[in-house]
C-alpha positions in Angstrom: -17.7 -20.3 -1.8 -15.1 -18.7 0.5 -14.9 -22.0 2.2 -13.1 -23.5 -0.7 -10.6 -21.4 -0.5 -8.0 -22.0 1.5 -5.7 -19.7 3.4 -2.3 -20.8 1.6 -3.7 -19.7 -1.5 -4.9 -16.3 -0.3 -1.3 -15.5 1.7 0.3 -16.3 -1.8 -1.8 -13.7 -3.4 -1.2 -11.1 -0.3 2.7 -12.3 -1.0 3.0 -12.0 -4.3 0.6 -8.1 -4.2 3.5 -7.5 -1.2 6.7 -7.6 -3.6 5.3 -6.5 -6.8 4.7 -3.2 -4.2 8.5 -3.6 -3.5 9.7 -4.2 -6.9 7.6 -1.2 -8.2 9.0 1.1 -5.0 12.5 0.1 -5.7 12.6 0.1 -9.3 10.1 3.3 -10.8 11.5 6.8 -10.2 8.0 8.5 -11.0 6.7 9.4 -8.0 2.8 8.3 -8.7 3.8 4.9 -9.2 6.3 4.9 -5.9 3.1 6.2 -4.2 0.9 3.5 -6.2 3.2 0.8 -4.6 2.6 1.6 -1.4 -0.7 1.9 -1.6 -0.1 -1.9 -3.0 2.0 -2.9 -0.2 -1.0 -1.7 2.1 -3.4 -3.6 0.7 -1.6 -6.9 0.9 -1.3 -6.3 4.2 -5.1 -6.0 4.8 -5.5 -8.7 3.1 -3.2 -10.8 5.4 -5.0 -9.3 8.5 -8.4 -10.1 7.1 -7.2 -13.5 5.9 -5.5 -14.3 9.4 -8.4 -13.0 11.1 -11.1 -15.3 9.4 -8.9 -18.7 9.9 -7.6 -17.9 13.2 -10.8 -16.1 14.8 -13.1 -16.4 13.0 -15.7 -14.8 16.4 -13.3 -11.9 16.3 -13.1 -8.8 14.2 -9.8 -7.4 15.3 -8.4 -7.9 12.0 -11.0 -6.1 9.8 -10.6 -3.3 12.7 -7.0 -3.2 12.0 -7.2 -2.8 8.0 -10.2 -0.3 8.3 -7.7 1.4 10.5 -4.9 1.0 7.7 -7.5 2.0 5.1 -7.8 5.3 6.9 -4.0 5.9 7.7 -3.3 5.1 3.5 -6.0 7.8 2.9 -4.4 10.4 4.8 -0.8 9.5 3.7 -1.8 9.6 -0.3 -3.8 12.9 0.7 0.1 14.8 1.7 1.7 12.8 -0.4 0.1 14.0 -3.4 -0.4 17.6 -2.2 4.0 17.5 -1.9 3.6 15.9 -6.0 1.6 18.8 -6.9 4.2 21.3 -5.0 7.3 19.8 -6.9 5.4 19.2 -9.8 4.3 23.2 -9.5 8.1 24.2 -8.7 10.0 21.9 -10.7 7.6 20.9 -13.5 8.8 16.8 -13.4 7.5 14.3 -11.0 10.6 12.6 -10.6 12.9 11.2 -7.8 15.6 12.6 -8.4 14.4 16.2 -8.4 12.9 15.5 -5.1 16.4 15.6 -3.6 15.9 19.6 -4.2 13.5 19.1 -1.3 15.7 18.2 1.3 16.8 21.6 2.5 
């Protein structure tokens, strides 16, 4: 079944996962869904690597080492990134941008 599908279709899913992660980072000022956006931004781009991986090399596994290795990296960055959240959220009591800007100094 994943023989039918062909790798134009899958990039355009990887694309259009890619800027809904943009439109989301540039657009929502809560700081969840800026951090949900990433995360959506990440995956696309596993999903390109895994895509590329299986039409290009298909003998290979560099790829799905690669988006393990991104999996791993997201983890850690949605681990701090939440534990600041919880700090401004703790200090502040709003999850917002622009009270972030506090932060700074």
């Amino acid at each position: 079944m994943l023989n039918e599908i062909s790798i134009t279709h899958i990039l355009f899913v990887s694309t259009a996962l890619f800027f809904i992660g943009v439109y989301g980072l540039l657009t929502r000022r809560n700081l969840i869904t800026i951090l949900m956006s990433v995360e959506l931004m990440l995956n696309s781009v596993n999903i390109n690597f895994v895509a590329f991986n299986k039409y290009l090399f298909p003998e290979k596994m560099d790829g799905i080492f690669f988006s393990i290795f991104i999996i791993a990296i997201a983890a850690a960055e949605a681990a701090v990134a939440i534990a600041i959240i919880i700090n401004l959220y703790r200090s502040h009591q709003s999850i917002d941008v622009e009270d972030a800007s506090e932060m700074k100094y």
